[in-house]
C-alpha positions as a Markdown table, in Angstrom:
| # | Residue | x | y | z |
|---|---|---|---|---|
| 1 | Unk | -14.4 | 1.5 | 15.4 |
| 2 | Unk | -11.8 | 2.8 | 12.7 |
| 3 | Unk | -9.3 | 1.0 | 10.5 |
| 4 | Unk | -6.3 | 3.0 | 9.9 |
| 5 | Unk | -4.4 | 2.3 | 6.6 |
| 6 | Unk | -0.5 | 2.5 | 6.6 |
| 7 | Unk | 0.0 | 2.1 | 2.9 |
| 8 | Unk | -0.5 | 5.2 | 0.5 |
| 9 | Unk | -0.7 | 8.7 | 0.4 |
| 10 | Unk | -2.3 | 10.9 | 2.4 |
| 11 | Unk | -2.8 | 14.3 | 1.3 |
| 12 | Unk | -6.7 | 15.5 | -0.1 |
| 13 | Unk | -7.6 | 15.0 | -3.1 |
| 14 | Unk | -6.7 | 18.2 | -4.7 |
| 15 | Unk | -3.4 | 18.4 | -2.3 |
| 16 | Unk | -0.1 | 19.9 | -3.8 |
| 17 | Unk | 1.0 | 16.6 | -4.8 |
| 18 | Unk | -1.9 | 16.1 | -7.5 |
| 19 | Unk | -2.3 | 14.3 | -9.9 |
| 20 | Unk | -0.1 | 11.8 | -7.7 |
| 21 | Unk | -2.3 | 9.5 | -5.5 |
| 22 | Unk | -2.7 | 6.7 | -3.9 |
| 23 | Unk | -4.8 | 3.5 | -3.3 |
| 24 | Unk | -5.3 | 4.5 | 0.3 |
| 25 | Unk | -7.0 | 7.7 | -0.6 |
| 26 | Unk | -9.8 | 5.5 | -2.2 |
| 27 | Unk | -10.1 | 3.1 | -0.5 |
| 28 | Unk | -12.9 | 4.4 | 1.8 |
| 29 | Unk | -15.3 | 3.6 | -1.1 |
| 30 | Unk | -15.1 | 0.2 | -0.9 |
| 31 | Unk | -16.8 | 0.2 | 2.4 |
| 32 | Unk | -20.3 | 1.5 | 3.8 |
| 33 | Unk | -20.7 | 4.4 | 6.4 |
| 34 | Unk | -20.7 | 1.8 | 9.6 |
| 35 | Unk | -16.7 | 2.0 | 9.1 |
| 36 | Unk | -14.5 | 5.0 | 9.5 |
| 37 | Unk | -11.2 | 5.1 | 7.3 |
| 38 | Unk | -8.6 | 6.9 | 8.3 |
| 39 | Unk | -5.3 | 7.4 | 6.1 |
| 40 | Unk | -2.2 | 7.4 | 7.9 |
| 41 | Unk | 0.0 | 6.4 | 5.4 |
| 42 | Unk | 3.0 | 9.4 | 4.0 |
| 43 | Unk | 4.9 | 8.6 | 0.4 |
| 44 | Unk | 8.0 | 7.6 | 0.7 |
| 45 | Unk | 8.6 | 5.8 | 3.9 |
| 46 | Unk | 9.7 | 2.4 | 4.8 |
| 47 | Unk | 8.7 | 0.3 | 8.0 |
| 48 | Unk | 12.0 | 2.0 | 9.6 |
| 49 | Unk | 11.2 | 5.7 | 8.6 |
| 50 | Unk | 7.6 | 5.4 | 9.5 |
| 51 | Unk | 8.4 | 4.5 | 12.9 |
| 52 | Unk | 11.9 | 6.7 | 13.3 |
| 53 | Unk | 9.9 | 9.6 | 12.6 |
| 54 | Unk | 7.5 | 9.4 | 15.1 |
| 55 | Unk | 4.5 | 8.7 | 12.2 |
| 56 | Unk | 3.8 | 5.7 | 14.0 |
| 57 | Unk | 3.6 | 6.1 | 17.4 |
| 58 | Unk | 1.0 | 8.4 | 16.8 |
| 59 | Unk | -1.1 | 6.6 | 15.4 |
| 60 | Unk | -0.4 | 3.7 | 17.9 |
| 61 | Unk | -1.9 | 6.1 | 20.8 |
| 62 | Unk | -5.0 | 6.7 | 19.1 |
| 63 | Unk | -5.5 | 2.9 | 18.7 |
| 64 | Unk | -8.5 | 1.7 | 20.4 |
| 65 | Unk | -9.2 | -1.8 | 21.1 |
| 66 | Unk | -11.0 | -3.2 | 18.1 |
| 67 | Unk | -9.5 | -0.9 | 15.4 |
| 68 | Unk | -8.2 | -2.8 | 12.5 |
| 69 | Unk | -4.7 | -1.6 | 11.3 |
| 70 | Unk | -4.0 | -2.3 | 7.5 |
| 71 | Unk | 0.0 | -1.9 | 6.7 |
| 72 | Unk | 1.6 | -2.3 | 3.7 |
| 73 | Unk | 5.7 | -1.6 | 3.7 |
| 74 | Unk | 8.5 | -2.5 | 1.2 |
| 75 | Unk | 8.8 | 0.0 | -1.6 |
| 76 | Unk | 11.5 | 1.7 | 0.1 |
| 77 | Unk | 12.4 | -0.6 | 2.4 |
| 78 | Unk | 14.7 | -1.7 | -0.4 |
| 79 | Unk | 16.6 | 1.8 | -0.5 |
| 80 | Unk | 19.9 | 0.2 | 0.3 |
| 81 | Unk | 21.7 | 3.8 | -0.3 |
| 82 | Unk | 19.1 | 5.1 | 2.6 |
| 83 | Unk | 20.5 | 4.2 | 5.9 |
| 84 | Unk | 17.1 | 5.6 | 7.4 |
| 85 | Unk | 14.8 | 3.8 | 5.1 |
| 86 | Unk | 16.7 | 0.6 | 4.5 |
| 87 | Unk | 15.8 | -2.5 | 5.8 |
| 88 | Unk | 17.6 | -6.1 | 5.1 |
| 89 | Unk | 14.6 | -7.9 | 3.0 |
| 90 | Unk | 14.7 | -11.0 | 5.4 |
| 91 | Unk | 15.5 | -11.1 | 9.0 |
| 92 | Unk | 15.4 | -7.3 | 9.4 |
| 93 | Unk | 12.2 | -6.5 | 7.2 |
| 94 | Unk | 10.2 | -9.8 | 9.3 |
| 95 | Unk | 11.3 | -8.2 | 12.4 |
| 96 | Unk | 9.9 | -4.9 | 11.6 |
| 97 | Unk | 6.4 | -6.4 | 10.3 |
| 98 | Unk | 6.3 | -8.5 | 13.4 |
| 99 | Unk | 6.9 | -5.8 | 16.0 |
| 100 | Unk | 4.2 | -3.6 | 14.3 |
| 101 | Unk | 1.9 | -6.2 | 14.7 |
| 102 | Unk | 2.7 | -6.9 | 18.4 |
| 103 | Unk | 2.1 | -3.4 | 18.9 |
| 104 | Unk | -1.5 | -3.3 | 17.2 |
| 105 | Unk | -2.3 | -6.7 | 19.1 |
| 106 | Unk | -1.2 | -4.8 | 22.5 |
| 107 | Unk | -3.7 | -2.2 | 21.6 |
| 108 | Unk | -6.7 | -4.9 | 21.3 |
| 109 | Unk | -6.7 | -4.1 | 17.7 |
| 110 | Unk | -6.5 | -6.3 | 14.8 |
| 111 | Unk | -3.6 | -6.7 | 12.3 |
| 112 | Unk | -3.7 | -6.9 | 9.0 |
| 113 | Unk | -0.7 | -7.0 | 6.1 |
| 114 | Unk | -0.5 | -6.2 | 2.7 |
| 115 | Unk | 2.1 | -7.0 | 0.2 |
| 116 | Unk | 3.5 | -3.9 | -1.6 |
| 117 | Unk | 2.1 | -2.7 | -5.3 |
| 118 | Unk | 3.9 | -3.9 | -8.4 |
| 119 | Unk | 6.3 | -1.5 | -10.5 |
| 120 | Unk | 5.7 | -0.9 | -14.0 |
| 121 | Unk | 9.0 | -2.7 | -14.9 |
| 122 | Unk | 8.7 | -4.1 | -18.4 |
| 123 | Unk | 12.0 | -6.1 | -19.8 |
| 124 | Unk | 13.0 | -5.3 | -23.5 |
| 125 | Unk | 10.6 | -8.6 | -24.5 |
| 126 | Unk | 7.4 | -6.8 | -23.1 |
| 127 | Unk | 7.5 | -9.4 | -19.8 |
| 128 | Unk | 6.8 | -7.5 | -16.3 |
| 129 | Unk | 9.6 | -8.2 | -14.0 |
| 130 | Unk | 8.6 | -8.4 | -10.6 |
| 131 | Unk | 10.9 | -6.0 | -8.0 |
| 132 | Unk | 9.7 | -7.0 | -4.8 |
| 133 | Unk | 10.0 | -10.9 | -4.6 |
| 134 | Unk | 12.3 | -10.6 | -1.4 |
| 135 | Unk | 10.1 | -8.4 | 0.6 |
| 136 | Unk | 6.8 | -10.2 | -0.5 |
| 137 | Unk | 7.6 | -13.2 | 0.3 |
| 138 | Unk | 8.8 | -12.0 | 3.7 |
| 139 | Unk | 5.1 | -10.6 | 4.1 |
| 140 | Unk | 3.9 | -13.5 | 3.4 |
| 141 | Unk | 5.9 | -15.5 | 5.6 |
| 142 | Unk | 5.4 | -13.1 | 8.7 |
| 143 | Unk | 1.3 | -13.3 | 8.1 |
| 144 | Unk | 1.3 | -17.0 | 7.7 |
| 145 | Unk | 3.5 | -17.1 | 10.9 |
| 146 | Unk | 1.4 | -14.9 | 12.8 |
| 147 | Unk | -1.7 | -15.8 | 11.5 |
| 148 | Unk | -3.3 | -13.1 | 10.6 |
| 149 | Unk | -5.0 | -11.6 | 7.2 |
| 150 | Unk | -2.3 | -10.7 | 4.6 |
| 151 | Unk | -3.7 | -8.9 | 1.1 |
| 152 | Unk | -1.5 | -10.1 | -1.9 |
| 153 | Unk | -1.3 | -6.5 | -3.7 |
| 154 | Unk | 1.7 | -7.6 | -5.4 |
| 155 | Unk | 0.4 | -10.4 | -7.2 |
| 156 | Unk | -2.6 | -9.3 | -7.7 |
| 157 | Unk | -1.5 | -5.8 | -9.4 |
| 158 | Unk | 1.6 | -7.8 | -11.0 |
| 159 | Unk | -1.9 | -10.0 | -12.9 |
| 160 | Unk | -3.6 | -6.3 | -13.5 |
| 161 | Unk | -0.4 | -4.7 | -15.2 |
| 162 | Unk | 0.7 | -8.4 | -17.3 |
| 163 | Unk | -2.9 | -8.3 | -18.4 |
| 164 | Unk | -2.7 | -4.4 | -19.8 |
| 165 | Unk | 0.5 | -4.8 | -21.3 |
| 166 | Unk | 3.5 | -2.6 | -21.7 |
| 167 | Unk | 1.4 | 0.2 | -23.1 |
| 168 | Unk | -2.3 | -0.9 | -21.3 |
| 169 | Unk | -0.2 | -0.6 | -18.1 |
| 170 | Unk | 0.8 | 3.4 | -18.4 |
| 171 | Unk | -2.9 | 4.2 | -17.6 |
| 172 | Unk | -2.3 | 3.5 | -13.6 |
| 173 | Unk | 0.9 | 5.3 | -13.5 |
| 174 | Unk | 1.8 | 9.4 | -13.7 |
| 175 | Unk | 2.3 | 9.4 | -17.4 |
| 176 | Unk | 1.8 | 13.2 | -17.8 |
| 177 | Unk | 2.4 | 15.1 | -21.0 |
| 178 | Unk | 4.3 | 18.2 | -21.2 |
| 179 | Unk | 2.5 | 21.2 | -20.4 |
| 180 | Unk | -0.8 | 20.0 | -18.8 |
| 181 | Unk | 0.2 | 20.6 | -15.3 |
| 182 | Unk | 1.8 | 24.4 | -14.9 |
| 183 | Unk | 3.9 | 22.4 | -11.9 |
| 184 | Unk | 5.4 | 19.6 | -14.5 |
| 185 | Unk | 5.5 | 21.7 | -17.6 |
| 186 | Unk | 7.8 | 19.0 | -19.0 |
| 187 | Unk | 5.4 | 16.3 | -17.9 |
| 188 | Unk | 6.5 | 12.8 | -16.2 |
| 189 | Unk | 6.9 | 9.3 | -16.6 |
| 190 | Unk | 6.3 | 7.6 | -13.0 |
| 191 | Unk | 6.5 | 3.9 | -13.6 |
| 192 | Unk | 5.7 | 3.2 | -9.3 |
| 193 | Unk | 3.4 | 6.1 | -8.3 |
| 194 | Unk | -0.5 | 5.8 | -9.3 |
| 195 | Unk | -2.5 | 8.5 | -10.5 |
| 196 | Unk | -6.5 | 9.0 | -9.6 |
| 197 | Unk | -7.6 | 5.8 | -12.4 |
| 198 | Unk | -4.7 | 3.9 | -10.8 |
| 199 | Unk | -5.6 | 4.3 | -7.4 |
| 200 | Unk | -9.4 | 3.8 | -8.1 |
| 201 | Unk | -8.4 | 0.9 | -9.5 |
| 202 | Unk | -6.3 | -0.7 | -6.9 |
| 203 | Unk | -8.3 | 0.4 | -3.9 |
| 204 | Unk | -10.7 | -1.7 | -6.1 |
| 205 | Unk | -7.9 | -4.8 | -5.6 |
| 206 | Unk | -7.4 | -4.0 | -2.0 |
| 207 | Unk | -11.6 | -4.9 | -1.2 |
| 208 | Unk | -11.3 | -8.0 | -3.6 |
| 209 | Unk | -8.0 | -9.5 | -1.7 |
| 210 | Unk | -10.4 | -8.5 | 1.8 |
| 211 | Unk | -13.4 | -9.9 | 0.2 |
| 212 | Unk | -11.7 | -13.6 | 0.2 |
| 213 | Unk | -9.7 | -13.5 | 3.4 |
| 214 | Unk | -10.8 | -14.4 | 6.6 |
| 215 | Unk | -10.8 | -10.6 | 8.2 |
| 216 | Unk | -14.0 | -9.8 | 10.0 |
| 217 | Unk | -13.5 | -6.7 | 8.7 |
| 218 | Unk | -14.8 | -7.6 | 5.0 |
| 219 | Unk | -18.4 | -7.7 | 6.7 |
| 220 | Unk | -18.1 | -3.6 | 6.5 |
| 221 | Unk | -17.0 | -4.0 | 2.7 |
| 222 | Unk | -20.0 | -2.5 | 0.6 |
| 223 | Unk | -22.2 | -5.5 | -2.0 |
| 224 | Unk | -19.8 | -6.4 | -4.8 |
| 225 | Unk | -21.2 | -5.3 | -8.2 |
């Protein structure tokens, strides 16, 4: 049995893209070894890319019955100057979700969705605006419809960053001072991409949200401490 996670990054650890990460890479440590994790997910995709590129039906010909399939789309879904990645938040996003689904059910394998990670978006008065409300609540909808397990990551990470604060919050996100990587030797602020804490951190979220649904796949999550 494997569980195949269509929702972060997926390059190694100390991959050319480091110190950028994301939740998928560590999510693996929230399980025991009865439960092979395998990260399919690639930055910067939307439910349309992921599938136009061909990302998806491989992973749909590996599938065997059984497999659990975790996928989490919507960050750039809402590229509306990306004809490629774009998808309409309502109708069209749904319609993506739910033929993703049909596919994994086709394969004997179990479904699950996950709403996408909050920004760090802070207004000028210090309050966290949310910039996924659309495409949550059309994950929401499509999980309730289709009844299966649906992980709140927005919410939950929207509760995480509110409690940190506008400063608290940098700590999750690629806030790099000049010169400390010779690749960004004038640093970066990344208010939506996670760095090694932040996906720690969130992967953390990820077996919490499992923990309380009714997936039979929590029964591989490893003892909460």
């Amino acid at each position: 049995m494997a569980t195949y996670n269509v929702a972060a990054l997926s390059k190694s650890q100390q991959g050319e893209n480091y110190p950028l990460r994301g939740w998928g890479m560590y999510l693996g440590e929230q399980f025991t070894d009865k439960l092979a994790i395998r990260n399919k997910a690639i930055s910067g995709r939307s439910s349309r890319s992921f599938r136009g590129e061909g990302h998806w039906a491989k992973i749909l010909d590996s599938l065997k019955k059984g497999d659990y399939v975790l996928v989490q789309f919507g960050h750039n879904d809402q590229k509306k100057e990306d004809s490629l990645r774009y998808t309409e938040p309502r109708l069209e996003f749904g319609a993506s979700l739910s033929q993703y689904i049909r596919e994994i059910r086709n394969k004997g394998a179990h479904p699950i969705l996950a709403t996408s990670i909050a920004r760090r978006n802070f207004d000028e008065a210090g309050r966290l605006v949310d910039t996924h409300t659309a495409y949550t609540l059309t994950v929401l909808r499509v999980a309730a419809a289709e009844g299966i397990p649906v992980l709140d990551m927005n919410l939950r990470t929207m509760q995480l960053l509110d409690s940190t604060g506008v400063e608290g919050s940098k700590a999750f996100f690629l806030y790099i001072p000049a010169g400390k990587f010779g690749k960004l030797p004038d640093g970066l602020k990344d208010n939506t991409h996670l760095n090694e804490y932040g996906g720690k951190t969130v992967a953390a979220i990820a077996a919490s949200e499992l923990r309380s649904s009714k997936s039979k796949l929590k029964k591989y999550l490893k003892r909460a401490r």
